[in-house]
N, C-alpha and C positions, 0 to 999 in steps of 0.2 A: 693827542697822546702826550705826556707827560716825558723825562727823561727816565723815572722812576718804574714805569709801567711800560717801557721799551727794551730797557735791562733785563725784566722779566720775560718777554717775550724771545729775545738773545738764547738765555737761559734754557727757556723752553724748546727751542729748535726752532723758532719761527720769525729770526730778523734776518736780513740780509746785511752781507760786509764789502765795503769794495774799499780799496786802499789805493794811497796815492803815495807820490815819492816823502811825503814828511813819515808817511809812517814808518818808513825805515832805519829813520832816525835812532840812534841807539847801538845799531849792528854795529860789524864791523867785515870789512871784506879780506879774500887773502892775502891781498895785498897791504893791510893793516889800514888800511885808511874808510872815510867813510864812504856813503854811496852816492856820486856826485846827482846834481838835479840837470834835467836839459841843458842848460845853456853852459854848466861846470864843464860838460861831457863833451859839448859842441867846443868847446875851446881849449878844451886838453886834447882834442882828439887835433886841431890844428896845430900846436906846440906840437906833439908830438910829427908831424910831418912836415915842421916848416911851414905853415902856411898862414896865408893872412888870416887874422881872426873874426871869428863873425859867430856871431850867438844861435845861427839858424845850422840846429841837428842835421838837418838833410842834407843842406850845404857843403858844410863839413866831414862827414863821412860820404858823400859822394865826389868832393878834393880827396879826401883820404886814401881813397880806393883806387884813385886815379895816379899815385906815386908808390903806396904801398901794397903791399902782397892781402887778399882777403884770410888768410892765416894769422900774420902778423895783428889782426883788426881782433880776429875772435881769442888771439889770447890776453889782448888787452883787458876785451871787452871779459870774458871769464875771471880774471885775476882783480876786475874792478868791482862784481855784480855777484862774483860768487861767495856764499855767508862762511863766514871764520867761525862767528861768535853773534849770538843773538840775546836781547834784552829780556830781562824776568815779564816786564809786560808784553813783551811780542810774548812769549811764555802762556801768560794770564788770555789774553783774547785768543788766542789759538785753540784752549783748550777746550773754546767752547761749541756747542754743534751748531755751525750757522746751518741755517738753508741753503746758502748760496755763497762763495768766495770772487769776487772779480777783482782784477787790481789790473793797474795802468804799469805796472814796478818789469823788470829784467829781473831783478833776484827772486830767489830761496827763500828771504825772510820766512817767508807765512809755513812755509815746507818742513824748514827747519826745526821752528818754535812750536812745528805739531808735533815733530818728531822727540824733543824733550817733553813735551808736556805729555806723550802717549795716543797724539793723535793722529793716524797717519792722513797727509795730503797728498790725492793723484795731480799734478801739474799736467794743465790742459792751455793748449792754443789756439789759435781761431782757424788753423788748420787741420783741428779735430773736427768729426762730426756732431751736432749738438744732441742727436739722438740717443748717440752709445755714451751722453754724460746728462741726460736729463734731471735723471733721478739718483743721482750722486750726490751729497750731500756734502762728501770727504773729498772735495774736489775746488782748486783756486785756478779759475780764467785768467790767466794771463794774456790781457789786450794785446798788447805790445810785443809776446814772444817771451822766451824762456828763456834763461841763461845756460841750465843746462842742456838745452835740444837747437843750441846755438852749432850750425855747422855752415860748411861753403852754402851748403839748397839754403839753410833755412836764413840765411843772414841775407837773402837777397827773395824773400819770399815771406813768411808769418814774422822776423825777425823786425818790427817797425824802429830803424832808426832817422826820424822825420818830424815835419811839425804838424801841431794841435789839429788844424783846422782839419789837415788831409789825413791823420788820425781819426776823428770825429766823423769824415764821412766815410772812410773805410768801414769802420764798426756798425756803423748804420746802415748801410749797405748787405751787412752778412747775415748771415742765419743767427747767430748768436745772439747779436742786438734784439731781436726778435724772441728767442727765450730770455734774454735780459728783462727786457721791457715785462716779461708776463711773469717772472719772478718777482719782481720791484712791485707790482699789483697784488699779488698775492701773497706776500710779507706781512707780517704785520707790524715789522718797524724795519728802517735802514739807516744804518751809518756809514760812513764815509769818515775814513779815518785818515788823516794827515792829506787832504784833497787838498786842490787849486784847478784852478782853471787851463793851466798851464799843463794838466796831466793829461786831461777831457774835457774837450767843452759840453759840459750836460746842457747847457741851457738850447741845445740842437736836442740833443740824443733824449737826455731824461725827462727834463720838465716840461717836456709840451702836455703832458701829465698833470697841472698844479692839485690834481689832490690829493699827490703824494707829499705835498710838502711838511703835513700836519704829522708827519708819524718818519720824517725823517730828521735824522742830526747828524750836526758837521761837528768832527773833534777835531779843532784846530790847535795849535802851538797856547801854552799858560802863556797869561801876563800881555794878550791884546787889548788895547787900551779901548774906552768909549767910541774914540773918532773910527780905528781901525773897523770896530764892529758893525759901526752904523754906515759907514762906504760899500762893507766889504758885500763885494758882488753874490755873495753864499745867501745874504738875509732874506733875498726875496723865496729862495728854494725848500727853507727848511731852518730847523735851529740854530745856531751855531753856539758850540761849546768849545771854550778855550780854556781844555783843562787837561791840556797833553795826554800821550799813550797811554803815559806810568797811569794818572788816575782814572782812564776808563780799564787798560785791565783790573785795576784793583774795584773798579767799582763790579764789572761784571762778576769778579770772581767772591767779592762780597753780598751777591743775591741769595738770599736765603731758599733755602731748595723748597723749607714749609709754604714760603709767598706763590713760587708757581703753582704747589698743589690748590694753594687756598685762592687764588685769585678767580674769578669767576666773573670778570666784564669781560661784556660781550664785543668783541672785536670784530666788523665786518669790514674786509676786502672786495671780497665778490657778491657781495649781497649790500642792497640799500636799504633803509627800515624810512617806513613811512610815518609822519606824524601827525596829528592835525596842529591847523595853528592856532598859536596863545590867544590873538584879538583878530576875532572876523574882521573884515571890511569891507565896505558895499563897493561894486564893482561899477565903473564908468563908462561910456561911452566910447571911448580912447582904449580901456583892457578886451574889451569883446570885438573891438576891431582889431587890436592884435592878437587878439585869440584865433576869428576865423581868417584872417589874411595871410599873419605873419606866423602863426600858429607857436607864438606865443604865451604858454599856459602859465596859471598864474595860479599855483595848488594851494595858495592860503583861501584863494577867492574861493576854488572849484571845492574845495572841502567844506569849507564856509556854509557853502552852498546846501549841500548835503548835509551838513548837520541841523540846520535850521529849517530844512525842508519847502524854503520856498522855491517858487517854480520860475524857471528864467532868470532867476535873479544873476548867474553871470554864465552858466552853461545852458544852451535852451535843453530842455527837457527830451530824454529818451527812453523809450519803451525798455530799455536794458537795463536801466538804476530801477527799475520795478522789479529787476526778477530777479530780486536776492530772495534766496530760500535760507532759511536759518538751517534744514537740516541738509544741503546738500553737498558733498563731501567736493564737487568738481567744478569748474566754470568755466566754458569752452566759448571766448569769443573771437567770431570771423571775421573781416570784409576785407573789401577792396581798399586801395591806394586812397587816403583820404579822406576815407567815409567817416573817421570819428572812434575808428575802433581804442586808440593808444588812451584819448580821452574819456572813452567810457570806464577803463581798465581804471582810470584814476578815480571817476567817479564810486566804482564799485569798491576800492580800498577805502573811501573814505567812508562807505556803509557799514565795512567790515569794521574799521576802526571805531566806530559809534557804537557798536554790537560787542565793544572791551576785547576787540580779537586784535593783535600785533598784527602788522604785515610787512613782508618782506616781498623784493623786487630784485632779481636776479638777472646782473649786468649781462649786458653784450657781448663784453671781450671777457669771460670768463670761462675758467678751465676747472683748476682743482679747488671748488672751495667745498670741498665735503665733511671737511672738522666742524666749517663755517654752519652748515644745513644741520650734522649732528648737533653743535650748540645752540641751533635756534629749536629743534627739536624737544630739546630738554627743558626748554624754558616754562615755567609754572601758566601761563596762558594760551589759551588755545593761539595758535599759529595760521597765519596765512601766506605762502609764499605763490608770488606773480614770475610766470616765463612768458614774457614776452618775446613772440618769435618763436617760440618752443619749437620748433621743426630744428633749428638749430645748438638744441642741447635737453636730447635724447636722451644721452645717455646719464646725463644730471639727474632726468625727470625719474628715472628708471631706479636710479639709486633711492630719492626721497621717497618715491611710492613705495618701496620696499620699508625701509624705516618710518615712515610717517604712522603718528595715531590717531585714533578714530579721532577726533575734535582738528586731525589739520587739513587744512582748507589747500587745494591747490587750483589754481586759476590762470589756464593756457589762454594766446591770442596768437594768431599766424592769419595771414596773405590766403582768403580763401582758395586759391587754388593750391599753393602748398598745405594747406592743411585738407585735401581732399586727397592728394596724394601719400602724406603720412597719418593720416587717422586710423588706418589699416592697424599699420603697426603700435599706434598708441592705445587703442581702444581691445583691438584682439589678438592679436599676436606676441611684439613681445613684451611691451609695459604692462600690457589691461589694466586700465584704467579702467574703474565700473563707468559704463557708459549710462544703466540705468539709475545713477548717483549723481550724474553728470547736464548740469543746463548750459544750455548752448545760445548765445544770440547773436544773429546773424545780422550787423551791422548794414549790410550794403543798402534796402530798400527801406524808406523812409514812410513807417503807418501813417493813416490820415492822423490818427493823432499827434502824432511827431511834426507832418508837414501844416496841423494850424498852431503848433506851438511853436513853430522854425518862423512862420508870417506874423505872429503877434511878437515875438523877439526883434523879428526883424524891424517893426515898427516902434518898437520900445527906443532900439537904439539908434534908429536914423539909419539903416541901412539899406533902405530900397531905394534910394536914388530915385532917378525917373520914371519909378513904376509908386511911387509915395503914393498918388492921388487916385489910382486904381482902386475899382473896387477887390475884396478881399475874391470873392470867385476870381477874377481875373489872375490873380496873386497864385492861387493853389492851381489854377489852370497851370500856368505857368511854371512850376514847381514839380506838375508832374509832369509835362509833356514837353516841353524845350530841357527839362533837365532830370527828367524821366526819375524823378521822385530818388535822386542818389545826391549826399551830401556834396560828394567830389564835386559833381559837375554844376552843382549849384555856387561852389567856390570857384571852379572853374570861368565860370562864365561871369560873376561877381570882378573876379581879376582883370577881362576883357574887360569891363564899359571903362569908358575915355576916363572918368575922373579917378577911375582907382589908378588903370594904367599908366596915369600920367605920375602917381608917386612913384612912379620904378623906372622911368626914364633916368636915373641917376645910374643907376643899377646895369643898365644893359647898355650906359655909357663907359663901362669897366671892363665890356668883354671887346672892347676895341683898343685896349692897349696892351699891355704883353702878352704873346702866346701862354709861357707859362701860370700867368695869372688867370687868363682863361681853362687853361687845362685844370688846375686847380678849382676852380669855380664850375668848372661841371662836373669834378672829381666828388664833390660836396656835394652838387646837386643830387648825382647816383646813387651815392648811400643812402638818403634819405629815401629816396624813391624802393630803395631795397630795405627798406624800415629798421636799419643803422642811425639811430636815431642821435648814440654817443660815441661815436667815433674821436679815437685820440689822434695827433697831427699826427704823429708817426703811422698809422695806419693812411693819413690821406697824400702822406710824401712816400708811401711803401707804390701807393697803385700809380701814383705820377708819377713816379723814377726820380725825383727834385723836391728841392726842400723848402719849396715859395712859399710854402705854410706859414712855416718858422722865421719867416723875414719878419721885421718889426712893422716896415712899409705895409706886409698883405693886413698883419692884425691891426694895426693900428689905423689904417686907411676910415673914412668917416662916413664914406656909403658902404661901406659892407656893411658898418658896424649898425646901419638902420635895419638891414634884413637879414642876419644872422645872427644867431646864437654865440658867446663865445666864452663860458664857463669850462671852468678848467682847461681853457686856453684851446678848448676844442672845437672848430668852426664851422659850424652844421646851419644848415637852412630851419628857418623858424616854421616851416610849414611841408607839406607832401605835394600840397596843391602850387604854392610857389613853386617848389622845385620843377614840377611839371611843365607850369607855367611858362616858367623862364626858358628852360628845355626847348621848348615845342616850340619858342617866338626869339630861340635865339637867332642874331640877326645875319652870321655868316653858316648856314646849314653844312658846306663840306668844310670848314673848319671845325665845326662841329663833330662832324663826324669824324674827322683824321683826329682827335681829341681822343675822341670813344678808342678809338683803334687803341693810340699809343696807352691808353689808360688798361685798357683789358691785358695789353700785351705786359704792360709791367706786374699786371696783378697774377696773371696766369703763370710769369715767371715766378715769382713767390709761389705758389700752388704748386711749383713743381716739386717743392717738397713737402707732399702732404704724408706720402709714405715714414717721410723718415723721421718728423715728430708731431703731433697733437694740432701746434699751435697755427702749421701754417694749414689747415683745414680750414682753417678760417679765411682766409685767402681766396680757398678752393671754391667757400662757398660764396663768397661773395661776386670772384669770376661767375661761378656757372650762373648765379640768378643775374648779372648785370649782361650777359653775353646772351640770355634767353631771348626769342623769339619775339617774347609778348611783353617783356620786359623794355628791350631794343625799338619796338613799336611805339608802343608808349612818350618814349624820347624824344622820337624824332616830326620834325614838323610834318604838316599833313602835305605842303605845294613838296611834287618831288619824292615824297617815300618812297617809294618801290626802288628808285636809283639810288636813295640814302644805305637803305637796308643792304640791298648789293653789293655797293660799297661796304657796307661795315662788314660784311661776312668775308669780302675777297680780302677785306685788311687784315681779319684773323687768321684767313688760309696761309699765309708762310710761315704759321707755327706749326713745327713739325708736333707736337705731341696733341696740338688739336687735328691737327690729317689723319691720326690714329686714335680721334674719338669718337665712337658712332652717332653721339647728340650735335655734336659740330657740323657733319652733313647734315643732320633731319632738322637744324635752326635755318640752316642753310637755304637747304629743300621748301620749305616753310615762304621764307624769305621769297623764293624765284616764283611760290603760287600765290603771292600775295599781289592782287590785280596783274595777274599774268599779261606779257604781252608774246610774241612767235617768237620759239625755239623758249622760254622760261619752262614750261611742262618738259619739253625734254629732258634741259639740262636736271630739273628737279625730280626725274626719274632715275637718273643717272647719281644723283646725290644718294636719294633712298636708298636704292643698291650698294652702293657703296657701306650707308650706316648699315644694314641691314647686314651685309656678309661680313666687317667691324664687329659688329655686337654678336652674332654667332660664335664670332672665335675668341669671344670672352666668355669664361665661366659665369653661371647665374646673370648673366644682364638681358632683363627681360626685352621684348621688342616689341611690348604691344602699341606703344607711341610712335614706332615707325612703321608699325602696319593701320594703323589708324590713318595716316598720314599719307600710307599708299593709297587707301581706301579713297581719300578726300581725292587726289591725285585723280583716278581715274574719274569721280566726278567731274572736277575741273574740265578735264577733257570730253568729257557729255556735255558740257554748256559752252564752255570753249571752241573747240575743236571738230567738233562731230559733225559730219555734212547731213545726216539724216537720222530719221526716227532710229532708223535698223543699227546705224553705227554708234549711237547714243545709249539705245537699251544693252548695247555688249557689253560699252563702258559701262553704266549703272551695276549689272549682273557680276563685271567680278570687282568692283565696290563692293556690292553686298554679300559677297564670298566672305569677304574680310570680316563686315563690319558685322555678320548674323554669330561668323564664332564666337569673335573678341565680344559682344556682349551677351554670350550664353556663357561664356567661360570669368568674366571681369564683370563683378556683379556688385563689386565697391566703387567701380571706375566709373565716372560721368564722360569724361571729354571725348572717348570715342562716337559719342554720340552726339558730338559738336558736328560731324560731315555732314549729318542726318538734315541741319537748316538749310541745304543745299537741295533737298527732295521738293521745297514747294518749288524753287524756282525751274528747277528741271523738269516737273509735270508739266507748270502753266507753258513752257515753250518747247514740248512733245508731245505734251497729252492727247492731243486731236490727232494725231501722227501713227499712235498707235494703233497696231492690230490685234483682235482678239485673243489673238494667242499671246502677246506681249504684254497684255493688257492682265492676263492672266497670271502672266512669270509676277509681273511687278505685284500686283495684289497680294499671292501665296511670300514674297519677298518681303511686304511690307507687315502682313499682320505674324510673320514672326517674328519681324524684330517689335512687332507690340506684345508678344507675346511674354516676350524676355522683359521689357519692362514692366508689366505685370508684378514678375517673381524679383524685382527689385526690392531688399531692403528699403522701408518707408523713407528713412533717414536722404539716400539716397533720389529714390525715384522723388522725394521732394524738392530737389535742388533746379536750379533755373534754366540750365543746359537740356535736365530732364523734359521738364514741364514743356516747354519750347518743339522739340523734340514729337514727343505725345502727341501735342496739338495738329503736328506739321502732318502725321503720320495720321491720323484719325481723319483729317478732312480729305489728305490723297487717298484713304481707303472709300470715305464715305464715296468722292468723285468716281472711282475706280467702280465702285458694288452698283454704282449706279448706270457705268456705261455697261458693262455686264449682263446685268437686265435686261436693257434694252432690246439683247442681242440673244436672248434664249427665246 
């Protein structure tokens, strides 16, 4: 972005301003002098009490305080900080409507100059809430504290008189940095007016960000010479323009009102536009092993690909780049961790884009860009817009479907089991989304077609190791039944043989030096694994409590930088399968897991304000899916689980607002039935109760996942527990109490019918046990729960829980009709 076409956007309402001590330059205070800078203040404030002098703020007003009266301090500080008289150009930039005001300053300035110019400014501190000023516009953050809401409380409390560094992680630490950070994104230009480093250190706070640097400008002091420019620590952030106050208010208030109406470039913040590239290239041996290893993608190659229509040429071929429908208005794709879903999404953008349709991709950490959506809306070519993750921005999809025209293409992808959970609500309830408009493909299982074009890839590029000289049946043998025909597990176990593992011994020689670097490096690992694919550092220093991200040493280091991602300075694992990988073979398991602990516990602390604004939901959501059950499993190494798991739930039990969450026991609960050993069924009875009378005495929170869960429970304790046929069939009976309702009534829901894989094992070691009469209960018990699945929506009774299920249920009927017989 241009300085000319940032102006504009000022104008418009849509830049953001933050001001440093140069921009006060000009004023005057009432005590007629100007407004000293840090270190001016730190050494007048020693003069004035006699004391040695020293440049450090803290210092010096903590001497201060220690000889003089805190009175004496605040009328100083008022009579130095409070504005007399302000400059035409504080004037000119006031009058305009930012989005956002932050400044590092003690005075008025900005307050004042809106009050001459007609514009009133609320002055807010970091001891406001950021909720009751989100949406304020008429509003300047004062970092530092306010001159005048300067009292005894506040001058030893929001009132910061201290240095940069413990500045910079105060701000970082609060809620507002947090609305900072998701205003600064959703701007579409930022200046920073008379800044230094000396007021914030951004290069912690801001720019772990760098794609903000292209559409921000520094208005430094006229008349900085060549060398000054090309030192000055600002270049690497963003522009810098040294053309003082006076000429940006005159330039802002010189934009012509006709340039905003007429300007019509498309500005995206929260949305990415995909393109294909200028000159194909044929892909290597070297790109497709970063592709599936390091998962690495390379979208010149994978569009490439697609335009030109050859087969394997750098992505092998999937049944899902076949089911573009020209006229279909929806594109619903699932799977599991790994399988290839995020890749197919690109594959299918570049179909779209070959078909003369734009497409757009809708960030991670996005909130308000709905100008953003109305302007792509408008655009003269039919539209494609990608939610990736869609379970996590509902209410986005809700808005576009409403506005969207017949020719825009919308194309969801989420974590099969989250999107089994909200499809309810995207398809019937409250988006609907025409479901019969709607193709759907489902990632996780790999057609024979797929698995011989995955073996002749694999032979193209040299990646079958020591199974090369096999024959091709051995190859697909292998493909379907050591890795059960799933992408994942086929990377999975690719990662295992010695010559891949032996490239990552560098790698997993990094999680044996600093704690915190380790905390960090499985902080990375997690979001990927929760398909956080672009997470910003401040996001991965929010869930770790600490700012290792931001060291030069973690980005710069030489083995990370072989298997991590690090664009826009944001540090993400190159693949879903590495992450697991590394996960599961990390080499210290209960450092590992005290890791998980402290990670959850800082993220759940963020979440704890999810009431009070938008942004930390994201927080919330990122806790609940990394605290989850199946999530937490996944994690953790296989020697030892059950004691991992234990451990991680007892490490989240002394948050108090997780003891008051009913999903907190039933993960819990979960955890202690997971290869039970004596006394786990108890204690995990004793959880469910707990979630169970929890969720009662919440409005609307349904409990059919903890009666599902009770259901499985008393199973457990029929193969567990049970000394005999008689005490086994009681437990099964009020099992099936549960699980006959919950799936007469939840006829969207699959996973209640996950306890149901516990029926073969329970016949084979009761079945001969039983008596006629028992033999009877369990028959009439089993063919209604086939009854119910029956009257299952297709969609549903097709899924793999379902099928599974069916199977289990139809050969213990068929067993059952036949002992029956016998016996008339």
């Amino acid at each position: 972005m241009d300085y000319e076409r940032a102006l504009i956007s000022a104008a418009d309402g849509n830049a953001l301003l933050f001001t440093g001590a140069g921009f006060s330059l000009g004023a005057t205070s009432l005590n007629g002098n100007k407004f000293p800078m840090g270190k001016d203040l730190a050494r007048e404030l020693c003069g004035r009490a006699g004391l040695p002098l020293t440049d450090d703020l803290k210092t010096a007003s903590n001497h201060y305080l220690k000889v003089r009266e805190p009175d004496e301090l605040i009328e100083f500080l008022k009579s130095t900080f409070t504005v007399r008289k302000c400059s035409d150009a504080h004037r000119l930039v006031a009058q305009v409507p930012w989005k956002a005001v932050y400044t590092t300053n003690y005075d008025d300035v900005m307050e004042i100059a809106g009050r001459d110019s007609g514009r009133k400014y609320t002055p807010i501190t970091l001891g406001d809430e950021p909720r009751l000023h989100r949406d304020s516009t008429a509003s300047v953050v004062h970092i530092n504290g306010f001159i005048d809401r300067l009292t005894r409380v506040t001058l030893l409390t929001e009132f910061k008189l201290t240095n940069v560094s413990y500045l910079t992680e105060q701000f970082r630490k609060s809620e507002w940095c947090d609305l900072f950070l998701h205003q600064l994104r959703s701007a579409q230009a930022i200046f920073f007016a008379g800044y230094s480093l000396y007021d914030l250190d951004i290069q912690e706070i801001l720019f772990a960000d760098r794609s903000l640097r292209e559409k921000t400008f520094f208005i430094q002091k006229e008349g900085m010479t060549e060398q000054e420019l090309f030192f000055s620590d600002l270049r690497d952030f963003g522009t810098i323009l040294p053309i003082g106050i006076e000429k940006f208010g005159a330039d802002l208030n010189g934009v012509d009102p006709a340039a905003i109406n007429s300007d019509k470039s498309l500005v995206l913040v929260g949305l990415d536009e995909v393109k294909l590239p200028a000159s194909p290239e044929a892909a290597t041996a070297e790109d497709v092993y970063s592709l599936l290893l390091r998962g690495e993608s390379n979208l010149d190659l994978l569009f490439a690909q697609q335009v030109s229509g050859k087969h394997n040429a750098y992505l092998f071929e999937r049944d899902g780049q076949a089911r573009y429908v020209a006229n279909a208005r929806n594109y619903m794709v699932v799977g599991d961790l790994g399988n290839g879903k995020t890749t197919l999404l690109r594959a299918l953008s570049a179909a779209f884009l070959k078909d003369g349709r734009r497409c757009f991709w809708v960030k991670d950490e996005t909130y308000d860009c709905h100008n953003e959506i109305d302007a792509v809306l408008k655009l003269p070519e039919p539209v494609v817009i990608v939610f990736d993750n869609y379970t996590r921005k509902l209410p986005l999809i809700e808005y576009v479907n409403f506005k969207r025209r017949e020719d825009t293409t919308l194309v969801f992808a989420a974590r099969t089991l989250l999107h089994k959970n909200f499809q309810e609500d995207l398809y019937y309830k409250k988006i609907r989304i025409d479901v019969s408009r709607t193709v759907e493909i489902d990632c996780n299982k790999l057609s024979k077609a797929e698995l011989d074009n995955l073996s002749i890839y694999f032979s193209t590029f040299g990646l079958w190791g020591t199974r090369a000289a096999e024959p091709l049946r051995s190859k697909l043998n292998y493909l379907r039944g050591r890795c059960n025909s799933e992408l994942h597990a086929i990377l999975l176990d690719l990662l295992a043989s010695p010559d891949i593992r032996a490239r990552f011994s560098s790698l997993f020689g990094e999680f044996d030096g600093s704690r915190e670097v380790s905390k960090t490096l499985i902080a990375t690992f997690c979001l990927n694994l929760l398909n956080i694919t672009q997470p910003s550092a401040h996001t991965i220093a929010a869930i770790t409590g600490d700012g290792t991200v931001f060291s030069p040493a973690f980005k710069l280091n030489s083995v990370l930088k072989q298997f991590f991602n690090s664009d826009r300075d944001v540090i993400t694992p190159k693949s879903p399968a590495l992450a697991e990988f590394c996960l599961k073979n990390f080499p210290k398991p209960l450092i590992l897991v005290d890791c998980l602990i402290e990670i959850c516990t800082a993220t759940r602390k963020k979440a704890d304000t999810e009431r009070r604004f938008e942004i930390s939901k994201y927080y919330w959501d990122i806790y609940r899916d990394m605290a989850s059950f199946s999530t937490v499993r996944r994690m953790l190494p296989d020697d030892g689980k059950r004691e991992l798991l234990i451990r991680f739930y007892e490490g989240l039990r002394p948050i108090a607002l997780e003891r008051e969450n009913p999903l907190f026991w039933l993960q819990y609960a979960m955890a202690r039935m997971d290869q039970p050993q004596q006394g786990d069924l108890e204690q995990a009875a004793k959880y469910l109760d707990t979630a169970f009378a929890l969720a009662k005495a919440k409005k609307n929170f349904t409990t059919v996942d903890i009666e599902t869960q009770q259901a499985r429970l008393f199973l457990e304790h029929a193969l567990h527990t049970a000394n005999s046929a008689t005490e086994a069939y009681a437990y099964f009976m009020q099992a099936n109490a549960r699980l006959a309702k919950i799936t007469k009534e939840e006829i969207y829901k699959s996973e209640p019918y996950r306890p149901m894989h516990n029926f073969e094992q329970f016949y084979a070691k009761f079945g001969a046990h039983f008596d006629d009469t028992q033999c009877k209960g369990l028959y009439d018990a089993f063919d209604y729960i086939m009854q119910n699945i029956k009257k299952l929506p297709q969609r549903v009774a097709d899924e793999p829980v379902i099928i599974t299920a069916r199977r289990i249920i139809r050969e213990v009927l068929a067993k059952l009709d036949m002992r029956l017989r016998r016996t008339v």
